[in-house]
C-alpha positions in Angstrom: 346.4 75.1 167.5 343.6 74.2 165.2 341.6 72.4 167.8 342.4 74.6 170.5 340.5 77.1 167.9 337.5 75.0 167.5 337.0 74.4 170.8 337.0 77.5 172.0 334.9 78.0 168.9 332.2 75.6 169.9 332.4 76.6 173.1 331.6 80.3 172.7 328.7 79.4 170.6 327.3 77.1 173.3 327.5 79.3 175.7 325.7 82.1 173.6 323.1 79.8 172.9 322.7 78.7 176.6 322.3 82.6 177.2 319.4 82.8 175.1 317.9 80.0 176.0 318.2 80.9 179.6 316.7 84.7 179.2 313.4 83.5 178.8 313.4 82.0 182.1 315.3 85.0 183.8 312.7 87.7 182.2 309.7 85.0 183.5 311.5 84.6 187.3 311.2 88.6 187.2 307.8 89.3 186.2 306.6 86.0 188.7 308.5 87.7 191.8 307.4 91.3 190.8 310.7 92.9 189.6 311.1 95.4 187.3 311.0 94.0 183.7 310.6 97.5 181.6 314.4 97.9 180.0 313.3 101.6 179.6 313.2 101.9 183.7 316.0 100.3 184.7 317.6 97.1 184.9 316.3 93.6 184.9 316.0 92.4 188.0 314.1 90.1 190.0 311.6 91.0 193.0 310.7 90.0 196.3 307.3 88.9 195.8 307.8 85.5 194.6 307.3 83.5 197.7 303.7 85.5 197.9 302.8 84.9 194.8 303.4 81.6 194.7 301.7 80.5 198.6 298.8 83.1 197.1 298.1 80.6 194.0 298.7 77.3 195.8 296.2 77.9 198.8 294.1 80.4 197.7 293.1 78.9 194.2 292.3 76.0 192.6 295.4 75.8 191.2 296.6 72.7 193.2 293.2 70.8 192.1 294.0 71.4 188.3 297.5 70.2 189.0 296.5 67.3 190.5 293.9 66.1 188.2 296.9 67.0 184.7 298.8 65.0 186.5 297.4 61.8 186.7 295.5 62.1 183.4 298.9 63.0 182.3 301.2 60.0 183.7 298.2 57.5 182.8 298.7 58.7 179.4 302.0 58.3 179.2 302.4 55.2 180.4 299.8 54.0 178.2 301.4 55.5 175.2 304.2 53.9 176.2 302.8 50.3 175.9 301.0 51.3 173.0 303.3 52.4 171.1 306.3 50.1 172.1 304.3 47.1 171.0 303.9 48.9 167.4 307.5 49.8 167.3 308.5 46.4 168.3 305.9 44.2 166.0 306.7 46.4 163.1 310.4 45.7 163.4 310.6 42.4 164.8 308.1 40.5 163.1 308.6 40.2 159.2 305.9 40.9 156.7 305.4 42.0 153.5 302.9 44.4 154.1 304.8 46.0 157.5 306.4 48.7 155.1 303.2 49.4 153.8 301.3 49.8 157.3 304.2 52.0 158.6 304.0 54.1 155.7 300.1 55.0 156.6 301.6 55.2 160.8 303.9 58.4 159.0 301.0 59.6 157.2 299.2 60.1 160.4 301.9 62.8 161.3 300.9 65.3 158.9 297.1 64.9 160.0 296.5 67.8 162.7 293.5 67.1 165.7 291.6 69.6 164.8 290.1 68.2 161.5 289.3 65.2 163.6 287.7 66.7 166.7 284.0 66.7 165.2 283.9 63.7 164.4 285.8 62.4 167.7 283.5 64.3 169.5 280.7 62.6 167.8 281.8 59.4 168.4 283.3 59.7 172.1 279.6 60.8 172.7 277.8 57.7 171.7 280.3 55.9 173.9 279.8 57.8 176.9 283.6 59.0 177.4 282.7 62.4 177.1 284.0 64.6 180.0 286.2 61.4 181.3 290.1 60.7 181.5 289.9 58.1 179.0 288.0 60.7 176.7 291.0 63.3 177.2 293.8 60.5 176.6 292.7 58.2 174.1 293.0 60.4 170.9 296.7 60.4 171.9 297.5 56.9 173.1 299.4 56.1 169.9 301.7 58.6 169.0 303.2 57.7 165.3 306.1 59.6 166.2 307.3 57.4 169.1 306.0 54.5 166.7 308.7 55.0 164.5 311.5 55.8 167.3 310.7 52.2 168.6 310.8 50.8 165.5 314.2 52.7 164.3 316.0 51.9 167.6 314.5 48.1 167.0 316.7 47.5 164.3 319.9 47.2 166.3 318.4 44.6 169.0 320.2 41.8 168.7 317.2 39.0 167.2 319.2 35.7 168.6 318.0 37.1 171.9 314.5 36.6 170.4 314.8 33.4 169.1 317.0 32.1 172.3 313.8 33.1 174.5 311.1 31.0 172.0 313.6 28.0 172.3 312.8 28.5 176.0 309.3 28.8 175.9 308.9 32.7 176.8 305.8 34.0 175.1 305.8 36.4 172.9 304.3 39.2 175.5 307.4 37.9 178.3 309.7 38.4 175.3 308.8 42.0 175.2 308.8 42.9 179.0 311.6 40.9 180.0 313.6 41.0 176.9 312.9 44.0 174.9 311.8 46.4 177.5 315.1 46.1 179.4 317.3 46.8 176.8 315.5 50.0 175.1 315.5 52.3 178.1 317.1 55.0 176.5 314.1 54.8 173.8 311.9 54.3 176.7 313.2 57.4 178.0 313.2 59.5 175.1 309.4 58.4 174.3 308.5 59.2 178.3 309.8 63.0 177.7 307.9 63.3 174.2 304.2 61.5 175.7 304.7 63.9 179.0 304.9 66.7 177.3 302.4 66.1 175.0 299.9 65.1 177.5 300.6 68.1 179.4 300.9 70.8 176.7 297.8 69.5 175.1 294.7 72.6 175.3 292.5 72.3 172.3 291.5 68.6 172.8 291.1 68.8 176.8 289.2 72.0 176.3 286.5 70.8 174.1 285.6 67.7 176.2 285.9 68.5 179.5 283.2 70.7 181.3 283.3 69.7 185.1 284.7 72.8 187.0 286.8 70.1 189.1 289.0 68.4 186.4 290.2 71.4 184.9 293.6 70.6 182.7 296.6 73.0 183.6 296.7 74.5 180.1 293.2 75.6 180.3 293.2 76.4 183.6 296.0 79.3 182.1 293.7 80.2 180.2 290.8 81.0 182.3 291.7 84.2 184.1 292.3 83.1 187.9 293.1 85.3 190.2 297.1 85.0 190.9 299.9 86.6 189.1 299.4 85.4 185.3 303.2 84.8 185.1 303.9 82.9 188.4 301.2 80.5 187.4 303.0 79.9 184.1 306.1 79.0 186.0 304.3 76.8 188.6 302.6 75.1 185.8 306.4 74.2 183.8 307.8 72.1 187.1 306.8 69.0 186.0 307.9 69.0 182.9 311.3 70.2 184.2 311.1 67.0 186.5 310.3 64.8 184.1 312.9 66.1 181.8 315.9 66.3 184.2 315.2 63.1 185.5 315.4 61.1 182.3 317.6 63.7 180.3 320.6 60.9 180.4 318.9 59.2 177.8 317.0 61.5 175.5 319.9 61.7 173.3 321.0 58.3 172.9 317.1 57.7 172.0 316.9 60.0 169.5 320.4 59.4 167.7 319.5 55.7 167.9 316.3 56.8 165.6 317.8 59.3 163.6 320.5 56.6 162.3 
């Protein structure tokens, strides 16, 4: 009777949770499409204006060219970040050395240190080398993320190591170790670390706003920003889809990723 109880118990608290959760979304889907979201004139519904909205912004705007252009800066990034930060996770793990403790150590530091302090000089610096107003200048004070750094390296610690030294008695380098070995066997990490770079890349506004000038490669998050003509609030939930994508689609693993570095 007890666990009947506690389930019903967990239960009722998930699904109040899921209800909150979810009324942000509603109360956005209502203002996008029009409805009526004042509680002091009536109820909470959604409009009919949605479909106008939205073919209003995506053909009458420049919201499609901002979309386009925070996408592939955005999947570059990740990808990169990926590699990056795979090879850290997987050298600071895998290859022993007294000083590894020490390095990852500083590689947590770096989480407590903000962009901002750092964008002067950045600036400074991504001047002189001419990356300025670039994709490479957008992505590159992101590529290694010392959070991911240390899921890799966490999740490392239960790969199995005779697979390591089975594929150097074969004569697989080091680098074919990793892709063919390593990288097959993490893909919930490699999942989990895809969700956190995407939405980093894509949330990102004070970085992309200080180095990019050209009217066409506007990123989405500034683009928000800027006052374009369209319903403010059906641009917001234009702007979310591909994070929803991205999430939904490797959502299987996010968990196991994260428990495996929480451990």
């Amino acid at each position: 009777m007890k666990n009947i109880y506690k389930k019903i118990g967990a239960y009722l608290i998930l699904t109040i949770a899921s209800i909150c959760f979810l009324v942000p979304f509603y109360l956005m889907l209502c203002k996008a499409s029009g409805g009526n979201i004042a509680l002091s004139k009536g109820p909470v519904i959604p409009g009919t204006e949605l479909w106008k909205n939205i073919s209003y912004i995506l053909f009458q705007t420049e919201f499609l060219k901002s979309m386009w252009f925070t996408l592939r800066y955005t999947i570059v990034q990740t990808l990169l970040t990926l590699l990056v930060c795979g090879l850290a996770g997987f050298a600071v793990e895998i290859y022993h050395d007294k000083y590894k403790d020490i390095l990852f150590k500083v590689v947590l530091f770096a989480m407590m240190i903000s962009i901002t302090p750092l964008m002067v000089p950045l600036f400074k610096m991504y001047t002189k080398w001419g990356i300025i107003d670039t994709m490479w200048g957008v992505m590159a004070p992101f590529l290694a993320s010392p959070l991911i750094i240390m899921i890799f390296r966490q999740n490392s610690r239960g790969f199995p190591y005779e697979l390591i030294e089975a594929a150097r008695l074969d004569g697989v380098s080091e680098l074919g170790i990793f892709f063919r070995i390593y990288l097959p066997c993490m893909k919930s990490t490699f999942s989990c670390g895809t969700i956190i770079a995407f939405l980093n890349a894509w949330n990102s506004y004070q970085w992309p706003h200080l180095v990019m000038y050209n009217d066409q490669k506007i990123p989405m998050t500034v683009y928000l920003t800027l006052g374009m003509k369209g319903d403010n609030m059906t641009l917001v939930l234009l702007s979310m889809v591909p994070s929803l994508v991205i999430f939904f689609i490797f959502q299987k693993f996010f968990v196991e990723g994260m428990n495996g570095a929480l451990k």
